[in-house]
C-alpha positions as CSV (number, residue, x, y, z in Angstrom):
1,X,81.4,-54.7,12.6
2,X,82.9,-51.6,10.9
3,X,79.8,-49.8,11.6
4,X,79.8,-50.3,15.3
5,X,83.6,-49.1,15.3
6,X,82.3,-46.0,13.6
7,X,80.2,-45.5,16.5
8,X,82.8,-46.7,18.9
9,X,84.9,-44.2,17.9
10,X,82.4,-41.4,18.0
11,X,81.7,-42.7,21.6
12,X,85.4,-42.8,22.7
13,X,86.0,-39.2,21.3
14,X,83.0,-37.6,22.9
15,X,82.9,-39.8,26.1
16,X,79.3,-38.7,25.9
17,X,76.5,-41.3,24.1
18,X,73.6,-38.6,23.7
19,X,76.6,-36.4,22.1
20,X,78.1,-38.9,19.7
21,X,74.0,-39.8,18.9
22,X,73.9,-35.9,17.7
23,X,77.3,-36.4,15.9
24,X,75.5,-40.1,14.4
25,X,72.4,-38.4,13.4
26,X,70.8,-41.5,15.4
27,X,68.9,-42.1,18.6
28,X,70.8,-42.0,22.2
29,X,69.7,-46.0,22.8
30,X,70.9,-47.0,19.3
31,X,74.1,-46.1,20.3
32,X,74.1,-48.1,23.5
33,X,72.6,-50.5,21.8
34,X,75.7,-50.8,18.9
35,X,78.4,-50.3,21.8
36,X,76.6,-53.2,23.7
37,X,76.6,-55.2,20.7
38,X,80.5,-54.7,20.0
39,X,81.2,-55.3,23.6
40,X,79.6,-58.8,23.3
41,X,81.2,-59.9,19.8
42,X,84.8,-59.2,21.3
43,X,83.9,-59.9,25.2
44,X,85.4,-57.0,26.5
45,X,83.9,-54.5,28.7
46,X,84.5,-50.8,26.6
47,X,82.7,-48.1,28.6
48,X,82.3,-47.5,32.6
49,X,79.6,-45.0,32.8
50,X,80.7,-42.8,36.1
51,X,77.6,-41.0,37.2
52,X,75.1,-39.8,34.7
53,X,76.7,-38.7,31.8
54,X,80.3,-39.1,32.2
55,X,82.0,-42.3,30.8
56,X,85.4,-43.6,31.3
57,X,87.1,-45.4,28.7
58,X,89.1,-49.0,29.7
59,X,92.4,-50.0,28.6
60,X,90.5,-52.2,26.4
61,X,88.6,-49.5,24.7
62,X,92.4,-47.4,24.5
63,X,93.7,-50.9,22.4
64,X,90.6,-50.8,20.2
65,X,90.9,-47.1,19.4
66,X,94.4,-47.0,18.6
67,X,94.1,-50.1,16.6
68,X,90.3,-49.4,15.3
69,X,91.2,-46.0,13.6
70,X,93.4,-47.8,11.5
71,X,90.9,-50.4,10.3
72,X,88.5,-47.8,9.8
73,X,91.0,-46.2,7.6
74,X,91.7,-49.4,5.5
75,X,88.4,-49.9,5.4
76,X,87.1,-46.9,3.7
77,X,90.1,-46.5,1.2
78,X,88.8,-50.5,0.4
79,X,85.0,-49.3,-0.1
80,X,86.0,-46.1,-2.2
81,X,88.1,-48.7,-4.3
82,X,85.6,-51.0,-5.0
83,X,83.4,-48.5,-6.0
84,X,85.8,-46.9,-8.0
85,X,86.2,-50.4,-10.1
86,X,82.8,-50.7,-10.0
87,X,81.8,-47.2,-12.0
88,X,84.8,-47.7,-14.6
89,X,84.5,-48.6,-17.9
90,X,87.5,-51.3,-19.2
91,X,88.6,-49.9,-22.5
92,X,89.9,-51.3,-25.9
93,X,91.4,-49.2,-28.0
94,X,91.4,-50.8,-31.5
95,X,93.4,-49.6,-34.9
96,X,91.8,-50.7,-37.7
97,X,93.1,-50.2,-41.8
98,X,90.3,-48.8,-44.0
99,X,88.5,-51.0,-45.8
100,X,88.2,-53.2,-42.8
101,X,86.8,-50.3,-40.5
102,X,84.3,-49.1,-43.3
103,X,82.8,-52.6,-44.7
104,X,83.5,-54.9,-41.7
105,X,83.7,-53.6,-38.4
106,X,80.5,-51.8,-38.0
107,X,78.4,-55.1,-37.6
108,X,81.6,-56.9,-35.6
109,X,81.3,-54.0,-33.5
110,X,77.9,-53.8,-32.5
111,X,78.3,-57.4,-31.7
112,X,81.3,-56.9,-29.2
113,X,79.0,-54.3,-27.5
114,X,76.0,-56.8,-26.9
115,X,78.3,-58.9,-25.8
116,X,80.9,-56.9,-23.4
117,X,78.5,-54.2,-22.4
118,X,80.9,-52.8,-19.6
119,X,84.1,-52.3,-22.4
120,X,84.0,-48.8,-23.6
121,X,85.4,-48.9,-27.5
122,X,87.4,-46.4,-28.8
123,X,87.8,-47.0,-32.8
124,X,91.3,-45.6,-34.8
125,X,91.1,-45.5,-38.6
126,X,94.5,-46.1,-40.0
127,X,96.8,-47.5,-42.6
128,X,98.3,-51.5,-42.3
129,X,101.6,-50.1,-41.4
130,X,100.2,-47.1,-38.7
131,X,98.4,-50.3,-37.2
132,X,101.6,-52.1,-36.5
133,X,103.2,-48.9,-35.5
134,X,100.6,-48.2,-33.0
135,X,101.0,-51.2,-31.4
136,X,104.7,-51.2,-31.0
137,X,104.2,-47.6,-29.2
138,X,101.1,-49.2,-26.8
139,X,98.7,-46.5,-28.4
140,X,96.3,-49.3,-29.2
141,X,95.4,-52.7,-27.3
142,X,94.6,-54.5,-30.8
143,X,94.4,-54.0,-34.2
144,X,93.0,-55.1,-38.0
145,X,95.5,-54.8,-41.0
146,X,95.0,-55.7,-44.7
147,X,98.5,-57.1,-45.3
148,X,100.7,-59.6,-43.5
149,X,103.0,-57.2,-42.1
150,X,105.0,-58.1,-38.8
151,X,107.1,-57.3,-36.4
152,X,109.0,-57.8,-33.4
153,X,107.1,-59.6,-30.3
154,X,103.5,-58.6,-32.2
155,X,101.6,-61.6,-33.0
156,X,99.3,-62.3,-36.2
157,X,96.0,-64.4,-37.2
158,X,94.5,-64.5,-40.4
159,X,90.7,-63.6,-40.2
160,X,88.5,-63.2,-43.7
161,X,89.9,-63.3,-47.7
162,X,88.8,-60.2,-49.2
163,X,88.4,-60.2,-52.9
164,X,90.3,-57.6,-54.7
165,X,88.6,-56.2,-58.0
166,X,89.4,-53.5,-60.5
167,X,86.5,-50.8,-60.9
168,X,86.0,-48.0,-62.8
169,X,87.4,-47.0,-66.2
170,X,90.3,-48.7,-67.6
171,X,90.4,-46.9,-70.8
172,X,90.3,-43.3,-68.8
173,X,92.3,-43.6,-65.8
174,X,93.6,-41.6,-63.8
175,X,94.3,-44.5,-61.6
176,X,93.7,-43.9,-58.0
177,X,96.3,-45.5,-55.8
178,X,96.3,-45.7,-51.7
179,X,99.8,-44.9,-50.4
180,X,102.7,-47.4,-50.4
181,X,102.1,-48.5,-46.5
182,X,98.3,-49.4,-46.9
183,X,97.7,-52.8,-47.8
184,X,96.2,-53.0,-51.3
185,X,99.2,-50.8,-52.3
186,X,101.3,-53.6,-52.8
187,X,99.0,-55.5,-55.2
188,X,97.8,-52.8,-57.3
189,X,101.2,-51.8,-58.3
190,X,101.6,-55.5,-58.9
191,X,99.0,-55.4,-61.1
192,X,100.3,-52.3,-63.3
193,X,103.3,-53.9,-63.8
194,X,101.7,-57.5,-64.8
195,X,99.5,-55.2,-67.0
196,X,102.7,-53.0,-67.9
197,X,100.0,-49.8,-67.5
198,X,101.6,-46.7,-67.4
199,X,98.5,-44.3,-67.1
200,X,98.6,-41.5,-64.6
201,X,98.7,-41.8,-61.2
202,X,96.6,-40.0,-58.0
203,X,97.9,-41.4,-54.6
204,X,94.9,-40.9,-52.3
205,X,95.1,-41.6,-48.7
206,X,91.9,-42.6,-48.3
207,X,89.3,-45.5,-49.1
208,X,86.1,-43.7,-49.1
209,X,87.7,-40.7,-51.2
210,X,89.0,-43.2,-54.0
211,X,84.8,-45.0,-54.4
212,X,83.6,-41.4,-54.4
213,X,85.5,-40.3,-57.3
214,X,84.8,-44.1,-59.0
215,X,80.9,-43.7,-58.1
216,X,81.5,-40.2,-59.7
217,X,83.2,-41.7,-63.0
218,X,86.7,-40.6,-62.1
219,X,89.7,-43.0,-62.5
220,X,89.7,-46.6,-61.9
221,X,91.6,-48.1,-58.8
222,X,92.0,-51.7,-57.6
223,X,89.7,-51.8,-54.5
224,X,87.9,-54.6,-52.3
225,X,84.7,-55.9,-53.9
226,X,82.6,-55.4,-50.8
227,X,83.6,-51.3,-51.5
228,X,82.7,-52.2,-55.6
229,X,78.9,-53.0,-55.0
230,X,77.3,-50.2,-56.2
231,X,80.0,-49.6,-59.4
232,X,81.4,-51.4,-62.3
233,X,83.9,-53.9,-61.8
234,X,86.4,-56.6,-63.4
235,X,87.0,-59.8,-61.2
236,X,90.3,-60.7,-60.9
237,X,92.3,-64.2,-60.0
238,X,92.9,-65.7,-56.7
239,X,96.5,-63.9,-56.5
240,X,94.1,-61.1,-55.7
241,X,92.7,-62.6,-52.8
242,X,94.5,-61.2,-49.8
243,X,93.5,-61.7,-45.4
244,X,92.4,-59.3,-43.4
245,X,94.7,-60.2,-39.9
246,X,94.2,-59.6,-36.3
247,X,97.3,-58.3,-34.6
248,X,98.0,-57.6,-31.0
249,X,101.4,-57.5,-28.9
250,X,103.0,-60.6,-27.6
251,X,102.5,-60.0,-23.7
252,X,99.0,-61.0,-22.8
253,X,96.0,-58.4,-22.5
254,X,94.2,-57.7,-19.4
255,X,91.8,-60.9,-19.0
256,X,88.4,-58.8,-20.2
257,X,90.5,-57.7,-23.6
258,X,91.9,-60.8,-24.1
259,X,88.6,-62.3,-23.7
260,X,87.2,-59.9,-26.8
261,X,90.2,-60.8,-28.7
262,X,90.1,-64.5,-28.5
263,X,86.0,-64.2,-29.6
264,X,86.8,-62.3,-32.3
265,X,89.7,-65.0,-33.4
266,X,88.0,-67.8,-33.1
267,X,84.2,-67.0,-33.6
268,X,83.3,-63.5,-34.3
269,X,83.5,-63.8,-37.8
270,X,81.8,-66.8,-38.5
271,X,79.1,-66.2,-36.3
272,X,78.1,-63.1,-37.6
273,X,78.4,-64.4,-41.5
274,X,81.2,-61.2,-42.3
275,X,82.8,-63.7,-44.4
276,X,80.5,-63.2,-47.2
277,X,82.3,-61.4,-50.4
């Protein structure tokens, strides 16, 4: 139908069919042809052809035009639309605290792509507390922290127990210590106090920084025992078992996202055996 208002409207403008065929790019009888055709499907009469090439337009045809343009116009703003929805990519932007971005999310990740192929991921490395942060300010759609940390109209699920062990050289030190607002701060000043160690201390902001220096004999730290594999370590009790949480704002997502979050809630974990310590 909207085609043969395209050419209707071509027609009606020229009042000439071989014209509008030049204008169409197409053949002088496909032209009749597609006015015929619209002329049938509405039962109106469009086009009075007076003499050879001269065509007069009926009140019929004025209606249409003045009406037509319009759902021509609706029409193509529609199709661009659609097209427009088509070619883009949904995003998730996701926060995630250290340890879980360096030992955990590479193999949850690759999963989410295989199975939402048309989300485009963007990945933020931060501490617990930046996580919730970012949430609050709508920088990030969800994120992964390493302590139960809350806040106001953000909601929280516990995911995986990560085991928290001591590595490197007790005798030595320096200890190295993450920042107060990451979330194995809290516990490893715990456990210099329980331990009443009063070594040095090197606050380092960073995960990966704090297992080079370890792997390089520096220091000793308290750090996850997925980042201890390749290093010395003590094991400690289950008060040093902490969650890694999922946390996302109270409002819902957009259906896609929410449909990401919910699979990695309630299967993406057990599915793809990350629970393993």
């Amino acid at each position: 139908m909207f085609k043969y208002l395209e050419t209707f409207k071509v027609v009606y403008e020229t009042k000439n069919f071989s014209k509008a065929a030049e204008l169409l790019f197409v053949a002088q009888p496909t032209v009749s042809a597609q006015i015929k055709q619209l002329e049938n499907e509405l039962g109106v009469t469009l086009f009075i052809r007076n003499g050879r090439k001269e065509i007069l337009t009926t009140p019929q045809a004025e209606l249409l035009y003045e009406k037509g343009l319009m759902l021509l116009e609706d029409w193509e703003i529609l199709t661009e639309t659609l097209k427009q929805q088509e070619n883009h990519q949904l995003r998730a932007i996701i926060g995630a605290s250290h340890t879980f971005a360096v030992y955990l999310l590479p193999d949850l990740l690759m999963q989410l792509k295989k199975l939402f192929p048309k989300i485009s991921f963007t990945i933020k490395m931060m501490n617990s507390l930046e996580v919730i942060q970012a949430l609050e300010h709508h920088e990030i759609d969800f994120g992964f922290i390493e302590k139960p940390l809350s806040a106001k109209n953000l909601l929280r699920f516990p995911l995986i127990e990560d085991q928290l062990v001591v590595a490197g050289d007790l005798e030595q030190g320096p200890w190295l210590v993450r920042e107060k607002t990451s979330g194995v701060a809290y516990y490893t000043h715990r456990f210099l106090a329980e331990n009443d160690i009063q070594q040095e201390q090197i606050v380092i902001e960073s995960n990966e920084v704090i297992v080079s220096l370890l792997k390089k004999g520096f220091g000793c730290s308290l750090i996850s025992k997925r980042a201890a594999a390749d290093l010395n370590y003590e094991s400690l009790s289950e008060k040093y078992i902490r969650h890694f949480y999922l946390v996302k704002r109270e409002p819902p997502l957009p259906i896609d996202l929410n449909k990401v979050f919910d699979w990695i809630r309630l299967r993406g974990f057990a599915e793809n055996k990350l629970t393993e310590n």
